[in-house]
MMTF fields as JSON, N, C-alpha, C and O atoms, coordinates in Angstrom:
{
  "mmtfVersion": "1.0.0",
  "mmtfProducer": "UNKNOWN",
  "numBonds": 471,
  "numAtoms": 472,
  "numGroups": 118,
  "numChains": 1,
  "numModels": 1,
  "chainsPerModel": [1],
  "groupsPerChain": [118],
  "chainIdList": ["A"],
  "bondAtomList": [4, 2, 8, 6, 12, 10, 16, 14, 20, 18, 24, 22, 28, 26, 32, 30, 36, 34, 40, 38, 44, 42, 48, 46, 52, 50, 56, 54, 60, 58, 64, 62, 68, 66, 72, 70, 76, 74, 80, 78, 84, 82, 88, 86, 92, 90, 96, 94, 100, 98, 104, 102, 108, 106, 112, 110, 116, 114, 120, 118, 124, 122, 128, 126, 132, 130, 136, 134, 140, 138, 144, 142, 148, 146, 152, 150, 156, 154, 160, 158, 164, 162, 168, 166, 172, 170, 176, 174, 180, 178, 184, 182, 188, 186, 192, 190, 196, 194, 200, 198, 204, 202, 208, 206, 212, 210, 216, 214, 220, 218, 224, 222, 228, 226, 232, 230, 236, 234, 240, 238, 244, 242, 248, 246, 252, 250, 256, 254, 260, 258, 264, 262, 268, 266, 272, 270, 276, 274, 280, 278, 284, 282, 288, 286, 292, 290, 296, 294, 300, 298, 304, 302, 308, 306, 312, 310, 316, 314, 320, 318, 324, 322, 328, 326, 332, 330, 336, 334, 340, 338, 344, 342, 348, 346, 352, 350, 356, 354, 360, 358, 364, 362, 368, 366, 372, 370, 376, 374, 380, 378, 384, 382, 388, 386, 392, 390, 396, 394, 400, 398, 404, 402, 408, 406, 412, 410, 416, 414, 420, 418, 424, 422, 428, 426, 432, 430, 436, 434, 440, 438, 444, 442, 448, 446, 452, 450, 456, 454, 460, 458, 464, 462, 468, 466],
  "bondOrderList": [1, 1, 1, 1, 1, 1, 1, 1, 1, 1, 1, 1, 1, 1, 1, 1, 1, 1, 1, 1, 1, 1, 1, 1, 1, 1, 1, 1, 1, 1, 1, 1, 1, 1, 1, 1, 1, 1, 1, 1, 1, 1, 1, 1, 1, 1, 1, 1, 1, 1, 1, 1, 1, 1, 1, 1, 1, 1, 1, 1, 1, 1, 1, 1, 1, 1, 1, 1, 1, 1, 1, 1, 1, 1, 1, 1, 1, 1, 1, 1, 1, 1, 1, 1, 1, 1, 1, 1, 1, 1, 1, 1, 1, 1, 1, 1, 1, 1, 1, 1, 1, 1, 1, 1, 1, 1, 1, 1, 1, 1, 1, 1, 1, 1, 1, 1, 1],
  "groupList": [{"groupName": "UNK", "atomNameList": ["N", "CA", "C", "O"], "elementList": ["N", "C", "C", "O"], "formalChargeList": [0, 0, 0, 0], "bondAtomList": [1, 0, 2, 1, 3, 2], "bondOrderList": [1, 1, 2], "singleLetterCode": "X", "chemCompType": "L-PEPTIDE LINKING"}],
  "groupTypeList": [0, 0, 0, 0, 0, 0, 0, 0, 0, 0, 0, 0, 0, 0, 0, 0, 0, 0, 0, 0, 0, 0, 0, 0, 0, 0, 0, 0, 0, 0, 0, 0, 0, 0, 0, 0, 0, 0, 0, 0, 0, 0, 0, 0, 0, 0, 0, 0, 0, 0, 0, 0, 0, 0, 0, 0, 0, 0, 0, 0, 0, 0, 0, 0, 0, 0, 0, 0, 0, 0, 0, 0, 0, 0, 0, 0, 0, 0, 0, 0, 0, 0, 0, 0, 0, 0, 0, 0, 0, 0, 0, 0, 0, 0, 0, 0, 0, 0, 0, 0, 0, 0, 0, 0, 0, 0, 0, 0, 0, 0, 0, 0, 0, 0, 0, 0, 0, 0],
  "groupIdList": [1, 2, 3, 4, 5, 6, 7, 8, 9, 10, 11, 12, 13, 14, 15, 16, 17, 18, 19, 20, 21, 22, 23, 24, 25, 26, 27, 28, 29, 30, 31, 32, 33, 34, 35, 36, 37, 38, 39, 40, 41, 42, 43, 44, 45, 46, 47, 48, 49, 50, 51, 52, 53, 54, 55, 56, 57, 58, 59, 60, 61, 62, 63, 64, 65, 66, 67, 68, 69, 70, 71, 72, 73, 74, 75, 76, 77, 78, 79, 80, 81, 82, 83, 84, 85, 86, 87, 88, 89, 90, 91, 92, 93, 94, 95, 96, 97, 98, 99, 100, 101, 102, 103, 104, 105, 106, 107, 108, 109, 110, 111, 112, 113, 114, 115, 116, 117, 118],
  "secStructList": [7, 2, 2, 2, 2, 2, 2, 2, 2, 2, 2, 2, 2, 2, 2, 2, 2, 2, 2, 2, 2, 2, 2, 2, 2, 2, 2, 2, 2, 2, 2, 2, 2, 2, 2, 2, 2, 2, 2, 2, 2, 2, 2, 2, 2, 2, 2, 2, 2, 2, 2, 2, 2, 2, 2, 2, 2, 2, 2, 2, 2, 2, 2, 2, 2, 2, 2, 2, 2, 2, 2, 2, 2, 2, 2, 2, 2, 2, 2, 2, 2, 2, 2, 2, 2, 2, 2, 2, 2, 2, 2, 2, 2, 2, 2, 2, 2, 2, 2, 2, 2, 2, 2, 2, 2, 2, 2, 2, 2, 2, 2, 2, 2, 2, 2, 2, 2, 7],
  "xCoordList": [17.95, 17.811, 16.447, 16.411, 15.224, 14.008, 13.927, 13.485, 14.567, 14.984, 15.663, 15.13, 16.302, 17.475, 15.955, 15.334, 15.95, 14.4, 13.578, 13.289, 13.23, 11.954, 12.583, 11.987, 14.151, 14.543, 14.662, 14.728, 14.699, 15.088, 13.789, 13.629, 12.917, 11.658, 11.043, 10.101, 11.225, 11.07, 11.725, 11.035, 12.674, 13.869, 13.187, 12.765, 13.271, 12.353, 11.465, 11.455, 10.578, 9.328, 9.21, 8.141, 10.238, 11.169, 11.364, 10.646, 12.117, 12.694, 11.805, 11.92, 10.406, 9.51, 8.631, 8.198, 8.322, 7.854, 8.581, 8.025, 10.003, 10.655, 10.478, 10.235, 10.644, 10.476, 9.153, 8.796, 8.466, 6.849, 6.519, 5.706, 7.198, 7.482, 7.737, 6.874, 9.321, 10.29, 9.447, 9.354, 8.479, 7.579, 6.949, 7.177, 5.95, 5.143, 5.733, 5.35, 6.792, 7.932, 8.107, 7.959, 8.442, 8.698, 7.387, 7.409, 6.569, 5.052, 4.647, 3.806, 4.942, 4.587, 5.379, 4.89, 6.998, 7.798, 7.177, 7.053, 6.98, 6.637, 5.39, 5.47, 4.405, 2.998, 3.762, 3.676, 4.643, 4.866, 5.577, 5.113, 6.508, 6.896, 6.447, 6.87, 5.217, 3.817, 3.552, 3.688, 2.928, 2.72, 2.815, 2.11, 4.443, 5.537, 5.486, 5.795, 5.01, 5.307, 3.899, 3.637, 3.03, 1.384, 1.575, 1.226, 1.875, 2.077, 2.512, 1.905, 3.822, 4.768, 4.134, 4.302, 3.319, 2.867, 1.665, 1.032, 0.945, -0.229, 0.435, 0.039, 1.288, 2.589, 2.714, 2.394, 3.213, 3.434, 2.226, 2.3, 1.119, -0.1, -0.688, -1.264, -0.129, -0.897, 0.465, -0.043, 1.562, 2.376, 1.798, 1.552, 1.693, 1.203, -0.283, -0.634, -0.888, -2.467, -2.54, -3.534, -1.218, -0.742, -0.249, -0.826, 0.629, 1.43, 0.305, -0.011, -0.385, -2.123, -3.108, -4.003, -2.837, -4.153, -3.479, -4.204, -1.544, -0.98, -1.204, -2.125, -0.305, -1.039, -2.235, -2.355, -3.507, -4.675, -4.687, -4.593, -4.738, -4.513, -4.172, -4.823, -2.843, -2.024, -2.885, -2.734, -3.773, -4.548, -5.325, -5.676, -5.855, -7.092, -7.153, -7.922, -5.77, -5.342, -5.027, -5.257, -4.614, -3.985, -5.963, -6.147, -6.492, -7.745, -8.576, -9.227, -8.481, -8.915, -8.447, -9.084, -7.197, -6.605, -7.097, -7.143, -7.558, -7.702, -8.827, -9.059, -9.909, -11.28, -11.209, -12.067, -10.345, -10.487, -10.1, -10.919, -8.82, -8.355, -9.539, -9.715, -10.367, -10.934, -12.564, -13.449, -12.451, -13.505, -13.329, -14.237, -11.667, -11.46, -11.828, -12.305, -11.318, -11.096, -12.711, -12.924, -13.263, -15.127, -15.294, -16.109, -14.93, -15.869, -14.562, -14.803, -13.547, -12.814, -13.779, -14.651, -13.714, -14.428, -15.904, -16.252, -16.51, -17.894, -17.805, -18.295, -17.22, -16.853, -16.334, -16.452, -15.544, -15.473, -16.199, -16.089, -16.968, -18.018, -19.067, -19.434, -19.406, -20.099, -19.447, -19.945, -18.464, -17.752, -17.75, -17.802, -17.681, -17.923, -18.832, -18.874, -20.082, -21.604, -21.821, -22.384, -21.415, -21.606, -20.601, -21.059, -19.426, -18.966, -19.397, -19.119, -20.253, -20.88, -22.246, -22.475, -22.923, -23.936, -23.484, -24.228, -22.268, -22.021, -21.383, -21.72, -20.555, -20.399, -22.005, -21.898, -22.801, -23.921, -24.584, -25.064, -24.573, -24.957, -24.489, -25.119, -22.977, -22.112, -22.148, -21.835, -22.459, -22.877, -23.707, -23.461, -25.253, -26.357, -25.924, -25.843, -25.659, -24.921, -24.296, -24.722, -23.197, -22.727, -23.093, -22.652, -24.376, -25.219, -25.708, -25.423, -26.686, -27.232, -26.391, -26.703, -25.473, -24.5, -24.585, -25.075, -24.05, -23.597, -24.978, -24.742, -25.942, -27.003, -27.905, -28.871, -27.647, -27.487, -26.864, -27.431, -25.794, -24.171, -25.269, -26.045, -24.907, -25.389, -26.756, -26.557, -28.049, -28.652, -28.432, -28.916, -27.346, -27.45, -27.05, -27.454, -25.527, -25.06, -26.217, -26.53, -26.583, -27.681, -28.655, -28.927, -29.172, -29.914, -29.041, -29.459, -27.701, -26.981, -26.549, -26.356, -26.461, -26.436, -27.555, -27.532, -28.913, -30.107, -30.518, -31.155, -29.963, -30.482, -29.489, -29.888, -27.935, -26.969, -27.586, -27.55, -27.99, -28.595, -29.685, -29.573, -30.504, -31.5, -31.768, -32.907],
  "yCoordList": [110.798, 110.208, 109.525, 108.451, 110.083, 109.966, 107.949, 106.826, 108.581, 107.025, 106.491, 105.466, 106.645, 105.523, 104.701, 103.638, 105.206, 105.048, 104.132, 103.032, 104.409, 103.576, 102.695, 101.739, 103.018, 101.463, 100.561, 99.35, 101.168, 100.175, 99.875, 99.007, 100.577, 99.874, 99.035, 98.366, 98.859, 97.724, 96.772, 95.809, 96.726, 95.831, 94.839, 93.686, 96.027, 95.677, 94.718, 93.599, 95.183, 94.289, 93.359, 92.93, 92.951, 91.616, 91.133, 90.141, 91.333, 90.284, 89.639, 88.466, 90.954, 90.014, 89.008, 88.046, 89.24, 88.501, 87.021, 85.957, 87.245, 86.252, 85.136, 83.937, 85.776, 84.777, 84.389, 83.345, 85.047, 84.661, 83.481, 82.566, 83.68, 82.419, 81.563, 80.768, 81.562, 80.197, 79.901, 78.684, 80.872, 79.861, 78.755, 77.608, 79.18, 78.748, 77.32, 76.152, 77.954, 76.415, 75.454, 74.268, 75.824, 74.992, 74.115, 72.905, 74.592, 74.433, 73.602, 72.953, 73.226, 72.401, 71.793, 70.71, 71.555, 70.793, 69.262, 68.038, 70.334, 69.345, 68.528, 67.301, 69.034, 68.549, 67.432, 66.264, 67.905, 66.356, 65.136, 64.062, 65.592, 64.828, 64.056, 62.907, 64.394, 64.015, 63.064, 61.959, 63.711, 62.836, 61.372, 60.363, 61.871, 60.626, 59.408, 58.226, 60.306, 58.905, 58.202, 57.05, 59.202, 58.196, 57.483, 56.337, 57.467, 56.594, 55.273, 54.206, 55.564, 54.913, 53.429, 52.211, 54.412, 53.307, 53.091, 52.177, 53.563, 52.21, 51.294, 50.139, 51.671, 50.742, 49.388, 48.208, 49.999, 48.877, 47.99, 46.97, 48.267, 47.775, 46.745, 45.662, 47.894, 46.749, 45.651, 44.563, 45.585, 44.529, 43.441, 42.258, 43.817, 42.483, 42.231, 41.128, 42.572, 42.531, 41.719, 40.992, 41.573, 41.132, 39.332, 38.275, 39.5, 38.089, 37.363, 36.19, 38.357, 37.464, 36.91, 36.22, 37.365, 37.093, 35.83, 35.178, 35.633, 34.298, 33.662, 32.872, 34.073, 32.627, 31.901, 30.7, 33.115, 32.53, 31.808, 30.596, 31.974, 31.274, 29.957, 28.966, 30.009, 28.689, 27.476, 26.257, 28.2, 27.487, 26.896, 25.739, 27.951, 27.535, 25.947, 24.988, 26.4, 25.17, 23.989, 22.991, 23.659, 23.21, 22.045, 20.828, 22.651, 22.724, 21.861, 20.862, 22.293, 22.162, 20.54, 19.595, 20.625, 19.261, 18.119, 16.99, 18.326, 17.736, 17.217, 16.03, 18.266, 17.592, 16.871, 15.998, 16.689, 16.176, 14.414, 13.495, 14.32, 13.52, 12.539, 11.357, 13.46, 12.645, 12.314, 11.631, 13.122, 12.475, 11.077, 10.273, 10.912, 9.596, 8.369, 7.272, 9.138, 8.024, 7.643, 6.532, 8.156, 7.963, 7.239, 6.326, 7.3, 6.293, 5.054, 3.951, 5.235, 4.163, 3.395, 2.633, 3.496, 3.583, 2.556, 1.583, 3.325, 2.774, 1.71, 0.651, 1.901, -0.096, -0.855, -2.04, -0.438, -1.35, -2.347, -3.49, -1.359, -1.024, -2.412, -3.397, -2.055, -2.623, -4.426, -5.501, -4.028, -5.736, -6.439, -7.657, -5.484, -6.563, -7.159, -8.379, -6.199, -6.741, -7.974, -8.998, -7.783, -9.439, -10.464, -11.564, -10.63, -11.309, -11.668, -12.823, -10.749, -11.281, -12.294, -13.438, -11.69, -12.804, -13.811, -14.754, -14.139, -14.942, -15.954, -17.127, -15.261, -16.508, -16.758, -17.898, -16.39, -16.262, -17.705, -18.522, -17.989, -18.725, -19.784, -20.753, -19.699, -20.777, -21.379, -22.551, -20.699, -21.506, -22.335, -23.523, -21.682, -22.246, -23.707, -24.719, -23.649, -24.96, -25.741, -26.867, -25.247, -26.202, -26.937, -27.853, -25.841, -26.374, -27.728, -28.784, -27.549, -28.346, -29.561, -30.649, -29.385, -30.652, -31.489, -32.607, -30.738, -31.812, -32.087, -32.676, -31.88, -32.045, -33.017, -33.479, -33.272, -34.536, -35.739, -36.7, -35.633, -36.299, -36.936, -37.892, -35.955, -36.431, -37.493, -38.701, -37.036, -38.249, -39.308, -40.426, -38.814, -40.47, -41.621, -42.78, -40.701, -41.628, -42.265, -43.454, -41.516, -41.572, -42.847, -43.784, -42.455, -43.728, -44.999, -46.124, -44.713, -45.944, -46.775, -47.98, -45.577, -46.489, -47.679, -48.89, -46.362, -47.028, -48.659, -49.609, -48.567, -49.748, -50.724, -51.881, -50.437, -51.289, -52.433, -53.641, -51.412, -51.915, -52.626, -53.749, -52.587, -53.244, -54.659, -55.107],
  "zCoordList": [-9.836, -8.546, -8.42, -7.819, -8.97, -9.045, -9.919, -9.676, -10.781, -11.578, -10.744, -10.319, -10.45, -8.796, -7.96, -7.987, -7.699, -6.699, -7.551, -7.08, -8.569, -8.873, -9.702, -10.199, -9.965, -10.503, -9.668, -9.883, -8.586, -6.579, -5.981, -5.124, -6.431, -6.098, -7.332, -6.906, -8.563, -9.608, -9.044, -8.708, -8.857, -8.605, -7.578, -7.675, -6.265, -4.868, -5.176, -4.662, -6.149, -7.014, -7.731, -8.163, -7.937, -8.798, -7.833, -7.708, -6.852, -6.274, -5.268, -4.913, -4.588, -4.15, -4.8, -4.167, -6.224, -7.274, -7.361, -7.633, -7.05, -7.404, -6.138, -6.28, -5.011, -3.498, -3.528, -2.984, -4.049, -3.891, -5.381, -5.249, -6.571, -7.397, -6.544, -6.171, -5.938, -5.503, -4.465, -4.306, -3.322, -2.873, -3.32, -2.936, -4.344, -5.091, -5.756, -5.69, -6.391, -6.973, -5.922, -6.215, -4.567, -3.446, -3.28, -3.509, -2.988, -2.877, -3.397, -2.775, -4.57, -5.828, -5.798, -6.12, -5.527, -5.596, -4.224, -4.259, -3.257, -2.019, -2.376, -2.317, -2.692, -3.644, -4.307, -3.928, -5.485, -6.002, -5.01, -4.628, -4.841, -3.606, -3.007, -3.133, -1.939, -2.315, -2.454, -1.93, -3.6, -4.583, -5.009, -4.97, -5.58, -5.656, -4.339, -4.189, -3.694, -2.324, -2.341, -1.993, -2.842, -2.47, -3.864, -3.578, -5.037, -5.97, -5.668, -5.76, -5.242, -4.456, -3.649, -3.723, -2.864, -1.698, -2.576, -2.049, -3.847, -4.207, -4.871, -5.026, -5.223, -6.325, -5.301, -5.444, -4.425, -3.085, -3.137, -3.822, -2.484, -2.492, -3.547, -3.445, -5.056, -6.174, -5.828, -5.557, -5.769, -5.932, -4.527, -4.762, -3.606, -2.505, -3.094, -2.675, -3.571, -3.676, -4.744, -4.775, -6.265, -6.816, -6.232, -6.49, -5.646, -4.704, -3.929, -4.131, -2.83, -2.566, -3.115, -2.626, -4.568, -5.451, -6.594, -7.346, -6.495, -7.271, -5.666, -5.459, -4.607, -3.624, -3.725, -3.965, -3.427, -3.031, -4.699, -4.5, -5.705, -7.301, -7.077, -7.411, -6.343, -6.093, -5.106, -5.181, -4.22, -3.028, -3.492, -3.258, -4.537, -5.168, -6.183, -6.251, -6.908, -7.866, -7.009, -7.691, -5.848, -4.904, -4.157, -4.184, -3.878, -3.861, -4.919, -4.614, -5.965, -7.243, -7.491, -7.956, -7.027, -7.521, -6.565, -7.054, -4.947, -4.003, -4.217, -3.989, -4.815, -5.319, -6.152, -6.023, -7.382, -8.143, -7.484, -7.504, -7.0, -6.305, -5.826, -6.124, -4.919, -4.01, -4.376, -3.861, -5.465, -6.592, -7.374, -7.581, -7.861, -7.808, -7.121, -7.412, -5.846, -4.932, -4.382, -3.898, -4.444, -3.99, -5.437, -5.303, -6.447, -7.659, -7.533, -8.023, -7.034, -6.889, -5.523, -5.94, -4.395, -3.644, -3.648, -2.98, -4.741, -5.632, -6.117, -5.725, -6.937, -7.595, -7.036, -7.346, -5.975, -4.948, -4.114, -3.671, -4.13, -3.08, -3.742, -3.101, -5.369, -6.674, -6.253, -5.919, -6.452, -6.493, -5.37, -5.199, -4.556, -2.972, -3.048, -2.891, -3.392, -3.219, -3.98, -3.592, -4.856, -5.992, -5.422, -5.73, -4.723, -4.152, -2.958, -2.636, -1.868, -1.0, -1.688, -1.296, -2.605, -3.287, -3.543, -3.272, -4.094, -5.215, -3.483, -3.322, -2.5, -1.777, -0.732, -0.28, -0.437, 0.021, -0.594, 0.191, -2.278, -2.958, -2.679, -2.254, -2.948, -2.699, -1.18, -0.973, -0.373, 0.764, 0.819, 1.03, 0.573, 0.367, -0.231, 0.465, -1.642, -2.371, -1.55, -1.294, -1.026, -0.07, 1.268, 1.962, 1.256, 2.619, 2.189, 2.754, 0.836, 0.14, -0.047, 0.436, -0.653, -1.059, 0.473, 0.629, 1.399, 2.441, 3.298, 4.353, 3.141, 3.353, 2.749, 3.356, 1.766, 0.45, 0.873, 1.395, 0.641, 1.145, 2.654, 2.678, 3.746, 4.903, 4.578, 4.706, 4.184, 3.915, 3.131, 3.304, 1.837, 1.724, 2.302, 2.214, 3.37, 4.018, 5.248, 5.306, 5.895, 6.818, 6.598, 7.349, 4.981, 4.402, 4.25, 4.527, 3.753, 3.668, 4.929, 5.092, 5.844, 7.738, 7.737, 7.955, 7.252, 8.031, 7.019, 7.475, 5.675, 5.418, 5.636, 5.776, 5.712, 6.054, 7.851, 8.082, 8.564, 10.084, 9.61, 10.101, 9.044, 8.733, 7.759, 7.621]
}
């Protein structure tokens, strides 16, 4: 009977051993769990932080190309700019000349009035 007893209190002693394990297992199960979810959500995180960092990439290239563009267009711009100036000289000149010519012209005719009257 003595053995009845202390096999029922081993037993007793097992089986609180055992609830106090499957706590413990629970415990740790929820921990990972957890876990699993804070992984989870940096997983999340690196993937948008990922997609923000090809947008802002894309803006950047986008950008990149606009300068370049409008770096063109300012040395286009420039020689433009270059060629006007020698075409304003060059008709500037050509005026002058033509001032001259008919200024010429005008006196000789002028002279040819004045000695024709005379």
């Amino acid at each position: 009977m003595l053995e009845m007893l202390l096999s029922c209190l081993q037993s007793s002693k097992k089986v609180a051993q055992a609830k106090e394990d499957l706590k413990m297992l629970e415990n740790r199960h929820a921990e990972m769990v957890k876990l699993e979810k804070g992984i989870t959500e940096i997983h999340e995180m690196f993937l948008d932080l990922s997609n923000m960092v090809n947008m802002q990439g894309e803006a950047v290239d986008r950008i990149e190309d606009r300068v370049g563009e409008a770096q063109m267009h300012v040395e286009e711009g420039r020689s433009q700019l270059r060629e006007a100036e020698k075409k304003q000289k060059s008709a500037r000149r050509k005026k002058f000349i033509l001032a001259g010519i008919i200024a010429g012209v005008s006196l000789v005719v002028l002279l040819i009035l004045i000695f024709t009257l005379l």
